[in-house]
C-alpha positions as CSV (number, residue, x, y, z in Angstrom):
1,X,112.2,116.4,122.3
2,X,111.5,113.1,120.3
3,X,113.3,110.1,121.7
4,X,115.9,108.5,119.0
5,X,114.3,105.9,117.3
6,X,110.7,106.9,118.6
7,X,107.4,108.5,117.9
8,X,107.1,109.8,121.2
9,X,106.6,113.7,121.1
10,X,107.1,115.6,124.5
11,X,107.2,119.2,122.8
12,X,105.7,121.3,120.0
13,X,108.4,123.0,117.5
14,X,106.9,125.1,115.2
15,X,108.4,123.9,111.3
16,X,106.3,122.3,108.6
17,X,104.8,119.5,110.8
18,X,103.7,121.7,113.2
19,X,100.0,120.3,113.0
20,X,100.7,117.1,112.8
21,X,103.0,117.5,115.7
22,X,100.1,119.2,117.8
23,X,97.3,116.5,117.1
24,X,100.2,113.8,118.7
25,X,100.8,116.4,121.5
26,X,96.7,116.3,122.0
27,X,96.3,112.9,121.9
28,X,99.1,112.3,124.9
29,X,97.2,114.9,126.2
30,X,94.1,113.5,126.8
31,X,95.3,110.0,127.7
32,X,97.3,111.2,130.6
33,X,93.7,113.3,131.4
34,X,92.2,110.0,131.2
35,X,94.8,108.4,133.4
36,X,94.5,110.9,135.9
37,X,90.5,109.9,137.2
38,X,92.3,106.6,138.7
39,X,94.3,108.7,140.9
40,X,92.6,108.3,144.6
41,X,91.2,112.0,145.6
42,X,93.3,111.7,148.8
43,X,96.6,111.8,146.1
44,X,95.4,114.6,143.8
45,X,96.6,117.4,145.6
46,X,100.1,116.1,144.0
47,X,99.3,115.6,140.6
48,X,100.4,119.4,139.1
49,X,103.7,119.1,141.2
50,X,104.1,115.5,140.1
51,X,103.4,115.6,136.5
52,X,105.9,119.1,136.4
53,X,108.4,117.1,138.0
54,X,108.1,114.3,135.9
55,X,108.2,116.4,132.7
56,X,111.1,118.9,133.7
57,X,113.7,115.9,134.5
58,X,112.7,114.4,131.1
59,X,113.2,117.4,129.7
60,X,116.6,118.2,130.8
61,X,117.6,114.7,129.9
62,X,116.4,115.0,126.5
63,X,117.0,119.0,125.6
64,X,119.4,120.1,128.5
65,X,119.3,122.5,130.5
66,X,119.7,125.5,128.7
67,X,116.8,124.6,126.0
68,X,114.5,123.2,129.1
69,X,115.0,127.0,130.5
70,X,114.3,128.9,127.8
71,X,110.9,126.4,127.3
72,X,110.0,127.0,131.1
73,X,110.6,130.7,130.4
74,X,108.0,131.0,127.4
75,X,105.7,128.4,129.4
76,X,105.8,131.1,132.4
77,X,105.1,134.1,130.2
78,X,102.1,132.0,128.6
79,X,100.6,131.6,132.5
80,X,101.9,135.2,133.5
81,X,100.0,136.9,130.5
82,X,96.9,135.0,129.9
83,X,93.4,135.6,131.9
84,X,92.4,131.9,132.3
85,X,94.3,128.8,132.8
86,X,95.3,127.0,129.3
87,X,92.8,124.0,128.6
88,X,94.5,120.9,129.5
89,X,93.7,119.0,126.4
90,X,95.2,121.8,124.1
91,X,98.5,122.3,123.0
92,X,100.1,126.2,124.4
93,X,102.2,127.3,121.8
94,X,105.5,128.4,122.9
95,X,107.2,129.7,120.0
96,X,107.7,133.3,121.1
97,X,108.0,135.3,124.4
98,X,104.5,137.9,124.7
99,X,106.6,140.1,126.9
């Protein structure tokens, strides 16, 4: 989901700039991370809901509502399937359903 006329990446699509495409995704990545330590600790109960929240809206803007479902979809199976929670400065691929 690249904004016209930007660099701004928001989603990994697996073609021949996939890596490129994932080191972006990672650097975003870890400045929100960064961003986050400024957050008071008596606000970071919200920060999951907020950043999902944030992320799905743009996402339906962007994609629409079909694509954003079928995303959420592989992005559940991912959670439902693996043993530990995905490291929050790495990209989860979401190219293909495990199920």
């Amino acid at each position: 989901m690249r904004s016209s006329g930007s660099n701004c990446l928001t989603r990994v699509v697996v073609d021949d700039g996939f890596d490129l495409e994932v080191g972006q995704l990672q650097s975003v990545m870890q400045r929100i991370q960064h961003s986050l330590r400024d957050i008071p600790a008596s606000q970071r109960e919200y920060i999951a809901n907020a950043l999902l929240n944030v992320a799905v809206t743009r996402m339906v803007k962007e994609a629409g509502s079909a694509l954003t479902a079928s995303i959420l979809v592989r992005l559940g199976d991912v959670v439902a399937t693996g043993n530990e929670a995905p490291d929050p400065e790495r990209a989860i691929d979401l190219s293909r359903l495990d199920g």
